[in-house]
DORO-86310 format. One line per 8 residues: for each residue z, y, x of N, C-alpha, C. Coordinates in steps of 0.05 Angstrom, whole numbers. Atoms other than C-alpha are relative to their C-alpha. Example, Ala and Ser with C-alpha at 12.3 -4.5 7.8 and 13.67 -1.06 7.14 Angstrom:
BEGIN
0:-24:18:156:-90:246:0:24:18  -1:-24:-16:143:-21:273:14:22:-15;
***
This chain:
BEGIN
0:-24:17:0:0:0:0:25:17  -2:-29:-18:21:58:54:2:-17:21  11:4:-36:-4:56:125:6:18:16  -8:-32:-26:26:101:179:-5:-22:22  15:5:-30:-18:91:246:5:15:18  10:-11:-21:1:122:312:4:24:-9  -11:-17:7:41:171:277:14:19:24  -7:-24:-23:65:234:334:10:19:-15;
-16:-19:13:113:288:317:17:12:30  -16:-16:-27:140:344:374:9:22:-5  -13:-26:-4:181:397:369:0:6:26  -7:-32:-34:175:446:437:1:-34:13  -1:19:-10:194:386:477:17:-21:-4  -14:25:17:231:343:434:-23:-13:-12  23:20:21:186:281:408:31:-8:-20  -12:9:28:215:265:341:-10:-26:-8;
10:25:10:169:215:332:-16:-10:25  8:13:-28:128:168:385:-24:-27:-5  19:22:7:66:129:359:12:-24:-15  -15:13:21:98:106:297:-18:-17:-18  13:14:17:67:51:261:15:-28:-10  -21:15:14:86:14:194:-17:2:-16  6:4:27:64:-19:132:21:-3:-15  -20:2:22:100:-15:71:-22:-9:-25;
15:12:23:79:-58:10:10:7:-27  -9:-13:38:77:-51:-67:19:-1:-10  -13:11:23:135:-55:-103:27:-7:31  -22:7:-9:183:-60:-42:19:19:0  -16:-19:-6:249:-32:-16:-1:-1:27  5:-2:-18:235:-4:41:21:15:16  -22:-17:-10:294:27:92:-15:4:30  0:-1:-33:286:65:155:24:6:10;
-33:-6:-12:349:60:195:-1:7:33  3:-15:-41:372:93:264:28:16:-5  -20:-25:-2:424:142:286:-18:28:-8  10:-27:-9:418:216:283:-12:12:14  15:-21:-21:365:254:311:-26:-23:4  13:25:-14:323:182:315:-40:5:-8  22:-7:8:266:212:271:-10:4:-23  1:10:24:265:172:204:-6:21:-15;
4:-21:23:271:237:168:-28:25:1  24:-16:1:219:267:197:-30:-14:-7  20:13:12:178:211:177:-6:3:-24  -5:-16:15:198:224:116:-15:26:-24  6:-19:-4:184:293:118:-30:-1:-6  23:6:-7:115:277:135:-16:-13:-29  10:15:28:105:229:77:-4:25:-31  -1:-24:19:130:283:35:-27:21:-3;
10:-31:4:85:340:55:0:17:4  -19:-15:-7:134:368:81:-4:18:28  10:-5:-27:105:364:154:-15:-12:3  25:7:-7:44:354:191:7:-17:29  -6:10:-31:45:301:254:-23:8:18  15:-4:-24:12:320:317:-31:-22:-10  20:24:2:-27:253:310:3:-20:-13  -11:38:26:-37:184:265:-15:6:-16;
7:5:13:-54:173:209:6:-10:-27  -4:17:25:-34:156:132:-5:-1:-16  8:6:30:-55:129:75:3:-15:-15  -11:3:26:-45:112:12:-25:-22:-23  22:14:14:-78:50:-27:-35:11:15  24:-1:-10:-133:61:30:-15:37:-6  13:-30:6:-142:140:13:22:18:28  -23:-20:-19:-115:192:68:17:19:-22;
-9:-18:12:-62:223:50:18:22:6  -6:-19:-18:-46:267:101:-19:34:-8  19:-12:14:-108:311:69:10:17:-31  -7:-18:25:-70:325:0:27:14:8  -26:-6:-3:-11:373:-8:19:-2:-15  -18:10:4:54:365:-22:-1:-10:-33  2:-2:21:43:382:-89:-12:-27:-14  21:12:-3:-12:335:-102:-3:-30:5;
-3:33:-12:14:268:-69:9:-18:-25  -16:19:11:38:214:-118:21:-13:10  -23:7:-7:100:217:-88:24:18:-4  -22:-2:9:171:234:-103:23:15:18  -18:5:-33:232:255:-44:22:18:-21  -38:-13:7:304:258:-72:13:6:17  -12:-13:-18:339:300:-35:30:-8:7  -28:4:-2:403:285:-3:22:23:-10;
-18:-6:9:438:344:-31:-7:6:-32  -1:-2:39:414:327:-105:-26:20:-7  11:-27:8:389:400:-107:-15:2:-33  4:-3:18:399:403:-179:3:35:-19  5:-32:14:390:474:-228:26:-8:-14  -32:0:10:470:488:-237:-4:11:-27  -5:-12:29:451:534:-310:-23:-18:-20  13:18:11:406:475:-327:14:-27:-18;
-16:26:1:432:417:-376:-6:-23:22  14:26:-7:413:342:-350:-23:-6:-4  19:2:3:368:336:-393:-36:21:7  27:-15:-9:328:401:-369:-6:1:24  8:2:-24:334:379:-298:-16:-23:-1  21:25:-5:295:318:-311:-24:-1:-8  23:-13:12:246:354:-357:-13:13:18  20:-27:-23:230:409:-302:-28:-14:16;
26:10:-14:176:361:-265:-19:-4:-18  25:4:20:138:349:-332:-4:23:-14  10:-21:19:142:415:-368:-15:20:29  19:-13:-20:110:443:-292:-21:-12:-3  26:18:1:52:386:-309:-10:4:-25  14:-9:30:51:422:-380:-13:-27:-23  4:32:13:55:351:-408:5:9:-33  -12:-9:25:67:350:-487:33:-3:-5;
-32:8:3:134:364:-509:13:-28:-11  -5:16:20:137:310:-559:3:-34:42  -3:36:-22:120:252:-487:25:13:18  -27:-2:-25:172:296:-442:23:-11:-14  -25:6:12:226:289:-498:5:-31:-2  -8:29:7:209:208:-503:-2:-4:36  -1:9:-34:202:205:-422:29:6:13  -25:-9:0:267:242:-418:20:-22:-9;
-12:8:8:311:205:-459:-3:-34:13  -2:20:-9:283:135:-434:8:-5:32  -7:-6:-24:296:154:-363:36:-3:8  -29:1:-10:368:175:-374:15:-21:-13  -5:32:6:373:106:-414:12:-21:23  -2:19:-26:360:72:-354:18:3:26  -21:-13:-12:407:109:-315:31:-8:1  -28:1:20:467:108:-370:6:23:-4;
-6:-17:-2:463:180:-374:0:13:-21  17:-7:28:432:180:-453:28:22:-23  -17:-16:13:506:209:-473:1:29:22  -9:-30:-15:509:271:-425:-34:16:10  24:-16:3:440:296:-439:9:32:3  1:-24:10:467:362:-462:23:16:31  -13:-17:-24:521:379:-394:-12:3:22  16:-13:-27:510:413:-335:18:-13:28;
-10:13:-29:520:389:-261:25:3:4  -32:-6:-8:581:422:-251:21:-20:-13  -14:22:11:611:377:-308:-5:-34:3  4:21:-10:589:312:-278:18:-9:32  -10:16:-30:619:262:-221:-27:1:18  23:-2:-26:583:261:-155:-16:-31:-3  12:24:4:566:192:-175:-27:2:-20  20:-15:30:533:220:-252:-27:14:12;
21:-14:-8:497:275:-206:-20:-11:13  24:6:-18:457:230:-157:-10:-16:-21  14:14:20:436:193:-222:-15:12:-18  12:-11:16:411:253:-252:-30:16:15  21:-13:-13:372:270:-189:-21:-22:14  4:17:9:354:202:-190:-28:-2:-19  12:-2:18:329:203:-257:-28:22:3  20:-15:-1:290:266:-239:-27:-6:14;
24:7:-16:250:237:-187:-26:-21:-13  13:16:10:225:178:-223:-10:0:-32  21:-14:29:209:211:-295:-24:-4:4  23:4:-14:149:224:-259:-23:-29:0  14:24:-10:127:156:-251:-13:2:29  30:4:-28:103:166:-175:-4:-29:6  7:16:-15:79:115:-133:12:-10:14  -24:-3:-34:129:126:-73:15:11:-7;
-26:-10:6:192:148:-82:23:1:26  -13:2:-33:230:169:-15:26:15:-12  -39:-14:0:306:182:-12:6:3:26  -10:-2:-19:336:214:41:29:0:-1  -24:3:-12:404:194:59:11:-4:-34  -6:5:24:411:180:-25:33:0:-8  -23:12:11:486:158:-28:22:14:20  -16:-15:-26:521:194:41:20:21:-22;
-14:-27:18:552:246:-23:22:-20:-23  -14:26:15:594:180:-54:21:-14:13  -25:17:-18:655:146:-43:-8:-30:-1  8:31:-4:659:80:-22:-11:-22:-28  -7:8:22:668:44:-88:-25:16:-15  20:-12:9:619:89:-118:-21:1:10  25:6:-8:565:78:-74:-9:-25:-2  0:20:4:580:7:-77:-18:-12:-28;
6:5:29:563:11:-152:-29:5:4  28:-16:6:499:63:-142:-17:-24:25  23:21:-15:468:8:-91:-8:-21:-13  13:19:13:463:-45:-136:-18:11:-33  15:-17:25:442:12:-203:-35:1:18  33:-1:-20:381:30:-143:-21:-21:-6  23:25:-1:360:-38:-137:-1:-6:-25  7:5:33:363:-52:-214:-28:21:1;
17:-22:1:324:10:-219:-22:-8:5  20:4:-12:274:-3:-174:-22:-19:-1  8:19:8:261:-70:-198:-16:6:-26  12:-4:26:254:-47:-274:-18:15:5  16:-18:-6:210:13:-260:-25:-3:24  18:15:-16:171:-21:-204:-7:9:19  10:-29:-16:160:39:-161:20:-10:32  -17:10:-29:166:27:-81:6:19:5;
-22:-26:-16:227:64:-46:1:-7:22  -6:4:-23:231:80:18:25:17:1  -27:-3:-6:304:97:39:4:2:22  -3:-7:-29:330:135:103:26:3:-3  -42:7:-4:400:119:123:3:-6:24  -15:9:-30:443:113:185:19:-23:-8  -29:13:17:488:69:136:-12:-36:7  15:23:-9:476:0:170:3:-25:-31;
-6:24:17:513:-39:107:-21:9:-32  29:-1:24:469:2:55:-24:-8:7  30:8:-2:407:-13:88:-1:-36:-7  -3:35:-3:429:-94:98:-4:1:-31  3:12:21:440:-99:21:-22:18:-22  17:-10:14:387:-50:-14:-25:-7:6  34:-8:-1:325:-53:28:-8:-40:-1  10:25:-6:277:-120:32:-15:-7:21;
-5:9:-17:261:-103:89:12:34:22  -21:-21:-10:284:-57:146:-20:9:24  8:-13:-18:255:-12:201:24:15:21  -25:-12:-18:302:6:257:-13:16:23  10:-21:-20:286:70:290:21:6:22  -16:-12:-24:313:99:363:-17:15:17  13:-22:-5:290:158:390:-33:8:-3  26:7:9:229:163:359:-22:-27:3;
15:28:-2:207:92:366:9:-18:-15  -2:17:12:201:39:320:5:-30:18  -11:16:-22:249:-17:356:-5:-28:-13  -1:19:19:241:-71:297:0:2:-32  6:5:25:215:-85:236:2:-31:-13  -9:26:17:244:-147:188:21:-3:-22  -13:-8:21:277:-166:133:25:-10:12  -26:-1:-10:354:-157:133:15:-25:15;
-20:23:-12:380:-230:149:-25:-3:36  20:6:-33:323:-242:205:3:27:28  -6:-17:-15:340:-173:233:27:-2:16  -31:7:-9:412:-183:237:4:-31:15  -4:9:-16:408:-254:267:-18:-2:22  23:2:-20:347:-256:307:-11:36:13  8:-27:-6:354:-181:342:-21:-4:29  20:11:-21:283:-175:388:10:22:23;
-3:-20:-20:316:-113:431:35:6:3  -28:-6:0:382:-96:463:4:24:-16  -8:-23:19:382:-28:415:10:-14:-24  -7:10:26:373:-74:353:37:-11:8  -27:17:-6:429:-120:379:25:14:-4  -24:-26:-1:480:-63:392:5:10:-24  4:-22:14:466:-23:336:7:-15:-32  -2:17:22:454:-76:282:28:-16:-14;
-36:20:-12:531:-101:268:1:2:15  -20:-3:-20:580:-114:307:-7:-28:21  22:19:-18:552:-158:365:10:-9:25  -8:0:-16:584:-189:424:-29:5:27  30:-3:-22:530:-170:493:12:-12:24  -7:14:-19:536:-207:548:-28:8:23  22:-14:-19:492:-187:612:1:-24:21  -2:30:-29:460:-242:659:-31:-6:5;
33:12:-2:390:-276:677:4:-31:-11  2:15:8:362:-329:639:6:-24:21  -5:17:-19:385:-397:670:-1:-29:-20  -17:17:5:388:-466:648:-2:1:-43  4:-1:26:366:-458:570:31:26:-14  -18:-13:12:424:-406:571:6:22:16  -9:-15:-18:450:-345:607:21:0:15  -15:-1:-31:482:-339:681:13:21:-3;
-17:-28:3:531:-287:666:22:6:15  -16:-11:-25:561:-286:741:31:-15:-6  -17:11:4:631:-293:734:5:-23:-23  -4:8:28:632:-322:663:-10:-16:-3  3:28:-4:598:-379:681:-46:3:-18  31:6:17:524:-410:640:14:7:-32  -9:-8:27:532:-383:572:-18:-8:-21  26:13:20:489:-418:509:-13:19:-15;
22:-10:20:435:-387:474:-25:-7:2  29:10:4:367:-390:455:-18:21:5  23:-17:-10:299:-357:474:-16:-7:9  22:-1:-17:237:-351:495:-15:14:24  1:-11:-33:241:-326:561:8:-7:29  4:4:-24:222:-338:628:20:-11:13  -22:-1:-11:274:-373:673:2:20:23  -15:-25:-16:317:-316:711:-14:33:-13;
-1:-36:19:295:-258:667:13:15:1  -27:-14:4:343:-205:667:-3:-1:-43  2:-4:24:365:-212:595:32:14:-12  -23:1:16:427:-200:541:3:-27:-20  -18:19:31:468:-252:497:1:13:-23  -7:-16:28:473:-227:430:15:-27:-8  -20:19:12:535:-271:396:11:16:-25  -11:-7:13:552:-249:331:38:-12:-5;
-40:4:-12:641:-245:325:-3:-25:-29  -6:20:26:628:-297:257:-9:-19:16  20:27:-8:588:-345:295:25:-11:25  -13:9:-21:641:-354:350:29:-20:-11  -23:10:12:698:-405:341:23:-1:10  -31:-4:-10:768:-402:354:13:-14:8  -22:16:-9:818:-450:390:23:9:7  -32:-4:-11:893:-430:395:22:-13:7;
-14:23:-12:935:-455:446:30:11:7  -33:-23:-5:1003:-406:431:-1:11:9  -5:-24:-7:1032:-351:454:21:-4:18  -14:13:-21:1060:-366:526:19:14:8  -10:-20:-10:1096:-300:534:26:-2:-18  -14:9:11:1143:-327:472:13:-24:3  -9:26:-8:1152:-395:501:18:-3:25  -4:5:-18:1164:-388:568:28:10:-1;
-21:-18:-1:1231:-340:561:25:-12:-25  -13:17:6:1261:-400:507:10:-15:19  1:20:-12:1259:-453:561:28:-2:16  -24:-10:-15:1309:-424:609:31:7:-17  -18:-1:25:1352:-404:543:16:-26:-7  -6:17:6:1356:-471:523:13:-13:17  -4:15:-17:1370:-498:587:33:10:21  -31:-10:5:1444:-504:599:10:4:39;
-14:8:-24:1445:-502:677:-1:23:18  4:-26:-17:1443:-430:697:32:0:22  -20:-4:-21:1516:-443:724:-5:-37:21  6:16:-22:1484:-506:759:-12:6:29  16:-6:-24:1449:-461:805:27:12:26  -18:-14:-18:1514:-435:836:9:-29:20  -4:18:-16:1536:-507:855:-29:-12:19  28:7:-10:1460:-521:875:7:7:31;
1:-8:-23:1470:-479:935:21:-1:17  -33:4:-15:1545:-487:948:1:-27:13  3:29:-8:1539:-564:963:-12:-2:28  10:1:-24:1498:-551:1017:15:14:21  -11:-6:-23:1540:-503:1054:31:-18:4  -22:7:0:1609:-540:1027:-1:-31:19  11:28:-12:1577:-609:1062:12:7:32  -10:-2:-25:1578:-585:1135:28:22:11;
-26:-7:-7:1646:-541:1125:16:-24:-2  -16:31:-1:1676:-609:1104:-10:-18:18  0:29:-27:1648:-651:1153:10:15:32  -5:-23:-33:1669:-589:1215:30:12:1  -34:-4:-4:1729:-569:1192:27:-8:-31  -26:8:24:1767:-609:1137:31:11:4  -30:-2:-7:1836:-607:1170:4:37:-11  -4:-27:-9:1834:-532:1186:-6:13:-24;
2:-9:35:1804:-513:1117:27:3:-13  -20:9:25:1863:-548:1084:29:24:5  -19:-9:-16:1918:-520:1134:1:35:-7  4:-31:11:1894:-449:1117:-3:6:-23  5:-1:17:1879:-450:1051:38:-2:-15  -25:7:7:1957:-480:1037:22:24:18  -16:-32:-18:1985:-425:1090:-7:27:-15  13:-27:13:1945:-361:1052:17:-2:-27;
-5:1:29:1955:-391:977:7:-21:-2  -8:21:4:1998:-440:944:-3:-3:-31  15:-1:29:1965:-430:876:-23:-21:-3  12:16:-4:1911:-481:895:17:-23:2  -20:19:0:1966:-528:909:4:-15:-24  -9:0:18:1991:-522:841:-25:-9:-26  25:12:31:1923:-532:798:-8:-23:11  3:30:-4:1905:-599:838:10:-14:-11;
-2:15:24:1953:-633:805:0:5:-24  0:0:29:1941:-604:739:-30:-6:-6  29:9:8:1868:-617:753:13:-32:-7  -6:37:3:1893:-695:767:6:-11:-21  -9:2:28:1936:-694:699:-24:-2:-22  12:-5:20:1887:-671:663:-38:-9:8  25:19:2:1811:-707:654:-21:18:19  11:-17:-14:1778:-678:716:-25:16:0;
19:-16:7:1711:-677:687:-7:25:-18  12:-21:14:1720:-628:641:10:27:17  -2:-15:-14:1750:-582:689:-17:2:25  12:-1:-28:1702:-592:754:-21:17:-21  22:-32:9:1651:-533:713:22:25:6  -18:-16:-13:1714:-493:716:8:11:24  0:-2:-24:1727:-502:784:-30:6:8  30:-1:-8:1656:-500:793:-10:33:-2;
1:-32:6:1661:-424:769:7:11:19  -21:-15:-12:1717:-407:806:-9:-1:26  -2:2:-35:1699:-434:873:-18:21:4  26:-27:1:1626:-384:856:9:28:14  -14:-25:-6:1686:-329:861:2:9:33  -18:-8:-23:1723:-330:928:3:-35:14  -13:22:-12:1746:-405:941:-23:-28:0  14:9:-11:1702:-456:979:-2:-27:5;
-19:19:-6:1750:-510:993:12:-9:-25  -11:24:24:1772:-542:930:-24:-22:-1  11:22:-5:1717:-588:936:11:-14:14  -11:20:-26:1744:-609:1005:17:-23:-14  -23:6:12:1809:-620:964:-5:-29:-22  2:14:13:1776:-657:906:-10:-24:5  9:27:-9:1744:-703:950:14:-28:6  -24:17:-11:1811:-740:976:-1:-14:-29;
-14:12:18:1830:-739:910:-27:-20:-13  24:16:15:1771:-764:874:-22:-18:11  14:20:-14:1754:-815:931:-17:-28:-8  2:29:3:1769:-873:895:-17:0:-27  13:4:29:1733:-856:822:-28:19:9  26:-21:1:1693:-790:827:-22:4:26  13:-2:-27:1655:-794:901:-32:-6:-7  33:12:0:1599:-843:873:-5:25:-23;
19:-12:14:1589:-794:814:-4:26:11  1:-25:-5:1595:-729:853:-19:0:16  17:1:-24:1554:-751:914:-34:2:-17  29:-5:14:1491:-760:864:4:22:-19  7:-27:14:1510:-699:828:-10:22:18  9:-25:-19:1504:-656:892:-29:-9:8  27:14:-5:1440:-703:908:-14:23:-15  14:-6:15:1415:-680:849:-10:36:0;
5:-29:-1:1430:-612:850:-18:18:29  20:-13:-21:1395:-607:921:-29:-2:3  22:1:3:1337:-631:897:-13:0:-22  18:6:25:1321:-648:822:10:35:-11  -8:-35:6:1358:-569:805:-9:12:17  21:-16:-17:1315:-546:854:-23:2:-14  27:7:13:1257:-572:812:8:2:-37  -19:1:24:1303:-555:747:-28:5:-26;
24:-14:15:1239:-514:719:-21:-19:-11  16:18:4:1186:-577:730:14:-21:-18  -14:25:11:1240:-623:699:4:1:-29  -2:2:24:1250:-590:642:-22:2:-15  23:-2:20:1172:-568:626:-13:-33:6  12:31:3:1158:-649:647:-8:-2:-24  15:8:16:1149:-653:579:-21:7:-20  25:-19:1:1112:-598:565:-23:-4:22;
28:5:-14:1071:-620:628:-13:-24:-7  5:23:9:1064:-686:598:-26:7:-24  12:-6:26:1033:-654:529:-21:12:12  27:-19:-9:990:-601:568:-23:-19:2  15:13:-14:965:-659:607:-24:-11:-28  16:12:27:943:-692:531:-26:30:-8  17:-25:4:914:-614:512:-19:10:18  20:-11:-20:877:-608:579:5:33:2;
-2:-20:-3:897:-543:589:11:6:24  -6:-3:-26:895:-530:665:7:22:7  -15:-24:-3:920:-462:663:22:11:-11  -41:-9:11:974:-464:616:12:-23:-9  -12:16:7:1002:-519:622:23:-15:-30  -31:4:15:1064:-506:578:-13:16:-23  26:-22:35:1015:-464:522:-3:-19:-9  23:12:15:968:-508:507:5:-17:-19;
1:27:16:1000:-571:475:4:-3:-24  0:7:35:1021:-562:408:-21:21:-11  23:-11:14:969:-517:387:-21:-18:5  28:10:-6:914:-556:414:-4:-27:-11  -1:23:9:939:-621:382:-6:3:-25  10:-18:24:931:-579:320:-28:4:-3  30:-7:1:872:-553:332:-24:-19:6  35:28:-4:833:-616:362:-7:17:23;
11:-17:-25:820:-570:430:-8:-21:25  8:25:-13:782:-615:470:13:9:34  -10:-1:-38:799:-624:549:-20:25:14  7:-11:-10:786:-565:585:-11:32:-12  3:-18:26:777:-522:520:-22:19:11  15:-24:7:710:-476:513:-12:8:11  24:-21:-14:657:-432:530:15:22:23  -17:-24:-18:706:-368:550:30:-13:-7;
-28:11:1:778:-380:554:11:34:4  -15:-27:1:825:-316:549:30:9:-18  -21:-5:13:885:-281:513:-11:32:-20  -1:-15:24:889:-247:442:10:27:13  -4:-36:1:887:-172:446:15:21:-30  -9:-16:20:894:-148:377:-11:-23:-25  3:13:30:890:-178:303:-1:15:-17  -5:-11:29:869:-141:238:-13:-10:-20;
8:21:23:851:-158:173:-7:27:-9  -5:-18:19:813:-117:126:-37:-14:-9  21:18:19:753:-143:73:-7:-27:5  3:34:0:776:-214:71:-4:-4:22  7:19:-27:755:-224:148:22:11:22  -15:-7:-23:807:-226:207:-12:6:28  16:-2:-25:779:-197:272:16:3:19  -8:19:-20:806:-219:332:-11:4:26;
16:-16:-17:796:-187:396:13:-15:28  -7:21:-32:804:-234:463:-9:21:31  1:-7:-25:808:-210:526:-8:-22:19  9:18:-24:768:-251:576:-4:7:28  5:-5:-42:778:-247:658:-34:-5:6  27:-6:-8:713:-216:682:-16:7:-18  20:-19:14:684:-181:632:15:27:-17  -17:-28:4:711:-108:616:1:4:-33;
-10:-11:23:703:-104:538:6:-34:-14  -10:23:16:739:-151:491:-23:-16:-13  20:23:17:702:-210:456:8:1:-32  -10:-17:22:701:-190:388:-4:-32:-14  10:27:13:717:-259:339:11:7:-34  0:-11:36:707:-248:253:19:-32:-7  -8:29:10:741:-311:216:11:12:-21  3:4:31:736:-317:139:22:5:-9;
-35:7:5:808:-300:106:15:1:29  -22:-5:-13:874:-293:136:-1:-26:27  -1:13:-19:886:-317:207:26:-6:5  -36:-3:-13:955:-347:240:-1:4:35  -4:-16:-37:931:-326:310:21:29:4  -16:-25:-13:977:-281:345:-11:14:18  9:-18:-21:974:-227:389:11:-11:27  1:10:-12:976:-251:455:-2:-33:7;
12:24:-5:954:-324:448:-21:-5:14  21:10:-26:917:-368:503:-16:-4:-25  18:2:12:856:-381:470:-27:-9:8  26:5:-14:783:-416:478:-12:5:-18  22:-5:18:717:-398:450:-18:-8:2  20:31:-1:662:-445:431:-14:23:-16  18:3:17:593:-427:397:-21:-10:15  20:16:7:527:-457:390:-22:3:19;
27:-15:-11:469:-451:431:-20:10:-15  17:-12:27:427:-431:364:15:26:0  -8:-27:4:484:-379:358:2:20:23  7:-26:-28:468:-336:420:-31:10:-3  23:-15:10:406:-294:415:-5:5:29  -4:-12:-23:379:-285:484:-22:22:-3  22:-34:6:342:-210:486:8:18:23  7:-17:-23:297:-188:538:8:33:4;
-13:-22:-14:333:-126:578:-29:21:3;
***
């Protein structure tokens, strides 16, 4: 239906536009999308009437129509700010395009009324803009355009004057619209989620160049340029040369995707954050600071180290110890036998305190005494404490190293195992491996932001409904070789 060839547009030394070429067919919805300043509107523009391009070419069902003016075109351009006649009702702003075509009153009054039918506007014929919602007004400027019946029907930036919720509504009234009345729209928006669900198909402009043309799902998974990729959603990028049916992304290892490009290309990953999957293997920074809690032998470390020096004072100077110890203080005297009286084991932690204090030598002491019972169990308690309470840390995560060992998790040992038994996290867990950054939730999807060693921005991961990942959890990340997009740099 419309043909723009090799379309050119320059301001002073700004190109606006850049050998623009596009078909648009009968009866579609057509969107041009981009940032600010990218051009779209001056295409637009152009279509309109509005402006003349340097160079190109367009036409219309095979007629130029660069040749007629504005006036003249079988085409339409709703303005983004409405620009409706404030001392006008509704109904005489939708009239004004046919009583200038000096049509009969009797067809404006039935073209009128069926218009703002289709709308829902058939009760507020008689008020004026000012008494309407911003929602009412783009329906009345809307309505105005397509009275008319054109051909083409261009909206610039249509809905940008609407709250969320209310645009939500006016995007699916459009496409009703558009359908019943049959009339192709082209639509210029920066609004990436209005273009995805209005147009059928999509044009993505950047600095005056047309970067991709397709319809919304083929655009969004299959992006042919790192602009689309970036720009299009939210997009993980990954930077490397093709290798190996996948990308070499240096530190970060071979990474999966798909493509048709050369091996060692310089290319990009494109990974959308839904396509990526999740493995959680806890939150190590919560675990590790239990372990020691739980573990009752913080006053084992005092005898740990005392044993060793109390060994060669008792084997160098028993006598002399004793002799001085009973000359200084006769308070030691007096709790030996109340240790003896009383069940020694539960007092040798006591003593075990005290000696920590000042006194060095009640071992010596307890040794005589506790020759004949306590020797065999003391001699393997100090054993112990010179070597297995040395290793107090390995002894107690043994069984957390035991579980890791099941979870494969060679870097966090003491993380990995009950999550991963949960999760099914295979040996060696994933593509990237890393730690949870941040968690939010908002339209049903949890996004999930990983921090991976060697690459400076987070890995962005979507998942359906509420998540029980935490913030700082180890974590691995698996997707598909189908789900990577590799796109030539």
């Amino acid at each position: 239906m419309l043909q723009i060839t090799g379309v050119s547009r320059r301001f002073g030394e700004v190109t606006a536009l850049s050998e623009v070429s596009l078909d648009i067919r009968q009866g579609e919805f057509f969107a041009l999308l981009g940032p600010s300043g990218c051009g779209k509107t001056t295409l637009l523009r152009i279509l309109a009437g509005f402006e003349s391009p340097d160079s190109g070419a367009v036409t219309l069902d095979g007629a130029d129509l660069l040749s007629l003016p504005a006036h003249r075109r079988p085409i339409n351009l709703m303005f983004q700010s409405y620009a409706l006649f404030p001392h006008m009702t509704v109904a005489k702003n939708v009239a004004y395009g046919l009583e200038r075509e000096r049509l009969p009153r009797a067809e404006i009054r039935e073209r009128v009324e069926e218009v703002l039918a289709k709308v829902g506007l058939a009760e507020m014929a008689g008020r004026r803009p000012q008494q309407l919602s911003g929602g009412q007004r783009q329906r009345v400027a809307l309505a105005r355009a397509i009275v008319k019946r054109p051909r083409l029907l261009l909206l610039d930036e249509p809905l940008s004057a609407l709250d969320k919720k209310v645009r939500a509504e006016m995007q699916l009234e459009l496409k009703r619209l558009q359908h019943e009345v049959g009339i192709t729209f082209v639509v210029v928006t920066h609004d990436q989620e209005e273009a995805m669900s209005l147009a059928d198909r999509i044009a993505v402009f950047s600095a005056g160049r047309v970067e991709q043309v397709d319809e919304p799902v083929a655009l969004y998974e299959r992006p042919r340029t790192p602009f689309v990729a970036g720009f299009v959603g939210a997009s993980n990028l990954f930077e490397g040369a093709v290798h190996d049916g996948g990308l070499d992304g240096g530190a970060l290892g071979v990474l999966p995707g798909t493509g048709d490009l050369p091996e060692g290309t310089p290319a990009l990953l494109s990974v959308r954050p839904e396509r990526i999957r999740l493995e959680d293997f806890g939150v190590p920074d919560e675990e590790s600071p239990e372990e020691p809690a739980e573990s009752p032998e913080p006053a084992a470390e005092s005898p740990r180290e005392e044993p060793v020096s109390e060994k060669p004072e008792s084997v160098e100077e028993p006598e002399t110890a004793e002799s001085v110890e009973e000359a200084v203080s006769e308070e030691p005297v007096s709790e030996k036998p109340e240790s003896a009286e009383e069940p020694e084991s539960t007092e040798e932690p006591e003593t075990a305190e005290s000696v920590e204090e000042a006194v060095s030598e009640e071992p010596v002491s307890e040794k005589p005494e506790s020759a004949e019972e306590p020797e065999s169990t003391e001699e393997p308690e100090t054993a112990e404490s010179a070597e297995p309470e040395d290793a107090a840390g390995p002894s107690e995560g043994s069984g957390d190293a035991a579980e890791g060992s099941e979870g494969g998790s060679g870097d966090d040992p003491g993380e990995a195992p009950d999550r991963s038994k949960d999760s099914g996290a295979p040996e060696g867990g994933g593509v990237l491996r890393g730690k949870v950054a941040d968690v939010s939730f908002y339209g049903g999807v949890s996004h999930i932001s990983v921090v991976v060693p060697g690459r400076p921005a987070p890995v962005l991961v979507a998942a359906q409904g509420a998540t029980r990942v935490r913030t700082g959890s180890a974590v691995a990340l698996h997707w598909a070789a189908d789900d990577g997009v590799l796109v030539p740099q």
